[in-house]
C-alpha positions in Angstrom: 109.4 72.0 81.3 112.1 73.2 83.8 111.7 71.2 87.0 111.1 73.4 90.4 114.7 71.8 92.5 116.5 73.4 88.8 114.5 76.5 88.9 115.4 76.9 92.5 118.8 76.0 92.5 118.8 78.9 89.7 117.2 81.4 92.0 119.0 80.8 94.9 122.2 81.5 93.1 121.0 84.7 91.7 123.9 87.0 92.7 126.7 84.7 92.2 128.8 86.1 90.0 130.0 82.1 89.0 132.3 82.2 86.0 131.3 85.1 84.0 133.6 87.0 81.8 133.8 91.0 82.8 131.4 93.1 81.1 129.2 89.8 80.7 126.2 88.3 82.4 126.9 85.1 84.8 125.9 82.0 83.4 123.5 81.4 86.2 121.6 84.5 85.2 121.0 83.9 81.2 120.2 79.8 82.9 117.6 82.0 85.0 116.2 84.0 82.0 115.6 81.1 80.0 114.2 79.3 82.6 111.7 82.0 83.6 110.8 82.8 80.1 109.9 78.7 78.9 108.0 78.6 82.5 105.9 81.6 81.5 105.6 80.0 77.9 104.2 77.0 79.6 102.0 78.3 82.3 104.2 76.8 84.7 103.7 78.9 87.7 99.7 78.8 87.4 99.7 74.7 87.3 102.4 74.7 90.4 101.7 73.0 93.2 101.7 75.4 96.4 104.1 73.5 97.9 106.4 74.2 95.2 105.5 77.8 95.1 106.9 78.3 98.4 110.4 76.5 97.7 110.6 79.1 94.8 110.2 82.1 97.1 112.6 80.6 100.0 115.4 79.7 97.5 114.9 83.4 96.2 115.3 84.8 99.6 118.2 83.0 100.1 119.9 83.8 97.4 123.1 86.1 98.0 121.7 89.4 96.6 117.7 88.3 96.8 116.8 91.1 94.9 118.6 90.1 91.9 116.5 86.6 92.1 112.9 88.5 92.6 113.8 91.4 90.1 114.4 88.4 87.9 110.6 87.0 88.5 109.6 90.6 87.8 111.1 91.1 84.8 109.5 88.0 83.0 106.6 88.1 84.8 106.6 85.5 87.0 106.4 88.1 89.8 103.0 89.0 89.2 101.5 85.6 89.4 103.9 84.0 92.3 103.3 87.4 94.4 101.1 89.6 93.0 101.0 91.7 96.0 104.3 92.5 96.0 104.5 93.6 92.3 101.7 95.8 93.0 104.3 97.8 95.1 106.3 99.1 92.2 105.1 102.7 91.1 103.8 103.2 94.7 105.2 106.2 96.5 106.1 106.6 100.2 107.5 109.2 102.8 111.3 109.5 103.7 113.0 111.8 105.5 114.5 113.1 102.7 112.8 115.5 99.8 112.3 112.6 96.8 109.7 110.2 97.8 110.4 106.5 97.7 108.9 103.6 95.6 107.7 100.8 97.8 108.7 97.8 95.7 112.3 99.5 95.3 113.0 99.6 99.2 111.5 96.5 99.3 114.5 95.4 97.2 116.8 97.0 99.3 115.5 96.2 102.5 115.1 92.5 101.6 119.1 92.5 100.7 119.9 94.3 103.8 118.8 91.4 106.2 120.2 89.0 103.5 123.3 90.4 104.4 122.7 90.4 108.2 122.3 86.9 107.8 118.6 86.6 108.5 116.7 83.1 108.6 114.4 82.4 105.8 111.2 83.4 108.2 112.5 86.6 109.0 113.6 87.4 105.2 110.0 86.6 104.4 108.6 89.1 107.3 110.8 91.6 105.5 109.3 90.8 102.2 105.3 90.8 103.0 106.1 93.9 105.3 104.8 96.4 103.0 102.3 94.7 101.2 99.4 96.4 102.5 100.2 99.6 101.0 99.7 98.4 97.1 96.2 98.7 98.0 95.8 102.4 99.2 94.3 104.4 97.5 95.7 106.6 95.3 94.4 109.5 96.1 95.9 109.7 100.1 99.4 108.7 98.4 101.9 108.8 99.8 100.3 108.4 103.4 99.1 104.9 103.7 96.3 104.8 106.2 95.3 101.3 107.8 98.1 99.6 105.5 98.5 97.0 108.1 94.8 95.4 107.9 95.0 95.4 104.1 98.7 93.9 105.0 97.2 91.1 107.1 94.6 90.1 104.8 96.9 90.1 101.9 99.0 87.6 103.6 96.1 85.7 104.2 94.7 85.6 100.4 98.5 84.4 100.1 98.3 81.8 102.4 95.5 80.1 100.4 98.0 80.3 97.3 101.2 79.4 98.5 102.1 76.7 101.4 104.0 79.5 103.6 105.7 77.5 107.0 103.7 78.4 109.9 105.8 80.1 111.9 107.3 82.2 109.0 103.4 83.5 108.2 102.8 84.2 112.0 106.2 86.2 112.0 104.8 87.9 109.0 101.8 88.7 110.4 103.5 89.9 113.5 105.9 92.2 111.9 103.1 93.7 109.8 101.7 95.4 113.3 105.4 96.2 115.0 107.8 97.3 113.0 106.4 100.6 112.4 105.5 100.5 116.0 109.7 100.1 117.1 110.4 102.9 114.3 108.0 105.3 116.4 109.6 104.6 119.6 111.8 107.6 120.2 108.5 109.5 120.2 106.9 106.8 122.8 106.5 107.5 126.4 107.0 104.9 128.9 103.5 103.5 129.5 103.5 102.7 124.8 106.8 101.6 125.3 106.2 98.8 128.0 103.0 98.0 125.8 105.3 97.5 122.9 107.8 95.0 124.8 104.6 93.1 126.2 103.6 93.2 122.5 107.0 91.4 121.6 107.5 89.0 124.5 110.7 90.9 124.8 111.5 89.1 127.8 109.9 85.9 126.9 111.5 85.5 123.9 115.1 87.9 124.2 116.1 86.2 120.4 112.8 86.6 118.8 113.4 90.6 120.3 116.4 90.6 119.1 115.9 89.4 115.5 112.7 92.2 115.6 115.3 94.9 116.4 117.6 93.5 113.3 114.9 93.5 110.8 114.1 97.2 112.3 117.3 98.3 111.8 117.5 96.5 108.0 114.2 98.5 107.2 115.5 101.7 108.3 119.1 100.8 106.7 116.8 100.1 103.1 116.3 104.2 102.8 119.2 106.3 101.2 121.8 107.3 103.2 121.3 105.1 106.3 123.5 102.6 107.7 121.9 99.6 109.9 124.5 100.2 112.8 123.4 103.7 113.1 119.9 102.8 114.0 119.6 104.3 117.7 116.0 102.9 118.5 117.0 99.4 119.0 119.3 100.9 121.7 116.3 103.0 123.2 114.4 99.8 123.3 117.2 97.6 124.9 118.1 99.7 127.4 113.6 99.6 128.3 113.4 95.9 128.3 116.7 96.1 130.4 114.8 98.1 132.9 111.7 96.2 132.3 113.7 93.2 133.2 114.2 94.2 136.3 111.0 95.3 138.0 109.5 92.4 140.7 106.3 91.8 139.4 105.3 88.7 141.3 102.1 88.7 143.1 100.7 91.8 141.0 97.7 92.3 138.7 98.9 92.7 134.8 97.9 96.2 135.0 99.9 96.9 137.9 103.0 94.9 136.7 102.5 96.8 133.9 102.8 100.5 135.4 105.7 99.2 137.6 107.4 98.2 134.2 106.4 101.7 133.0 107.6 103.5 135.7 111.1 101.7 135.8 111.3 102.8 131.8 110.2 106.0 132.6 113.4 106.6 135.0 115.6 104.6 132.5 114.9 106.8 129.5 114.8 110.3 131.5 117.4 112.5 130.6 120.6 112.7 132.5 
């Protein structure tokens, strides 16, 4: 049977074009097909050690194109047993802000090779990943709306957990993402008092990288919908310019709720209109 260190060399290459002749599949892809296909054969993936499930989904995120390496596992049906809960995202609708609705396992494609190409660390191309898993479980009838995806999100990561041997830290960032990302896209509607609630959410000024790498992934998420461009993302702006303001208020000697309407306050006048 195809050893896991070949399988995931395979993977991670997905989107190499290596030596292939124009109009003709690279050789690291029909490696990939065959692979996939004698694993299947085998029952492989069932028999794999969770350890080993996890190298399989980091060397696909970081692959060059990722997509092409999970659209791969989909396509022979390796998906489906590795991550079940993200190939239940495929023939699920969403909103846009355009007319068409948009399938959630396609954006999550998209979205997953936007902070590939950002240059995103393995734990935060897996927060992208499990972001929308919650929503293969609403029902169908409230579709496209997807009421209280994040607690079916949260305890789908969790029924993952048990499965695959997901680092620590990448599973809390998971976890964390799952309840703020949405929260960052809603910000231009925020007022100051949400808004300083959202940075104490983040530790923006605890942990200014982690903050940063939030905003990214934001941006990458936004960027994975037609017609948008990560650099155009204005909220991360909106959201710098708080914590800036944040930043700045004295808060020693004060009770958390106070410190916490001073920081609102100082947003408040940093956000007003000029």
């Amino acid at each position: 049977m195809t050893n896991v260190d070949e399988l995931r060399d395979l993977l991670r290459s997905s989107g190499d074009p290596g030596t292939a002749l124009p109009g003709s599949a690279p050789p690291q892809a029909v490696r990939l097909a065959a692979a996939l296909v004698l694993l299947m054969a085998r029952g492989g993936i069932v028999r794999m050690s969770p350890g080993a499930r996890w190298q399989l989904i980091e060397a696909a995120l970081l692959a060059p194109q990722p997509s092409l390496a999970f659209e791969a596992l989909r396509r022979h049906r390796v998906l489906a047993v590795l991550l079940p809960e993200v190939a239940a995202l495929f023939g699920v609708p969403q909103l846009s802000d355009g007319r068409e609705w948009q399938d959630v396992g396609e954006h999550q494609w998209r979205f997953v090779d936007e902070v590939a190409r950002a240059g995103a660390p393995p734990a935060l191309r897996f927060a992208a990943l499990m972001h929308k898993i919650g929503k293969a479980g609403t029902p169908r009838e409230i579709w496209p709306s997807h009421y209280k995806q994040e607690l079916r999100a949260h305890a789908a990561l969790q029924a993952l957990a048990r499965r695959v041997t997901v680092p620590a830290p990448a599973l809390a960032l998971a976890h964390l993402v799952v309840d703020v990302l949405d929260r960052i896209h809603a910000v231009s509607d925020m007022r100051a008092g949400p808004i300083a609630q959202l940075l104490a959410r983040l530790q923006a000024g605890e942990q200014p990288e982690r903050f940063e790498q939030l905003l990214a992934l934001a941006a990458c998420d936004w960027a994975a919908y037609p017609g948008h461009h990560a650099a155009d993302y204005a909220k991360a702006a909106r959201l710098r310019l708080a914590q800036r303001a944040a930043g700045q208020v004295a808060v020693k000697g004060l009770s958390a709720d106070a410190a916490l309407q001073a920081r609102a306050e100082a947003i408040h006048a940093a956000l007003r209109p000029r």
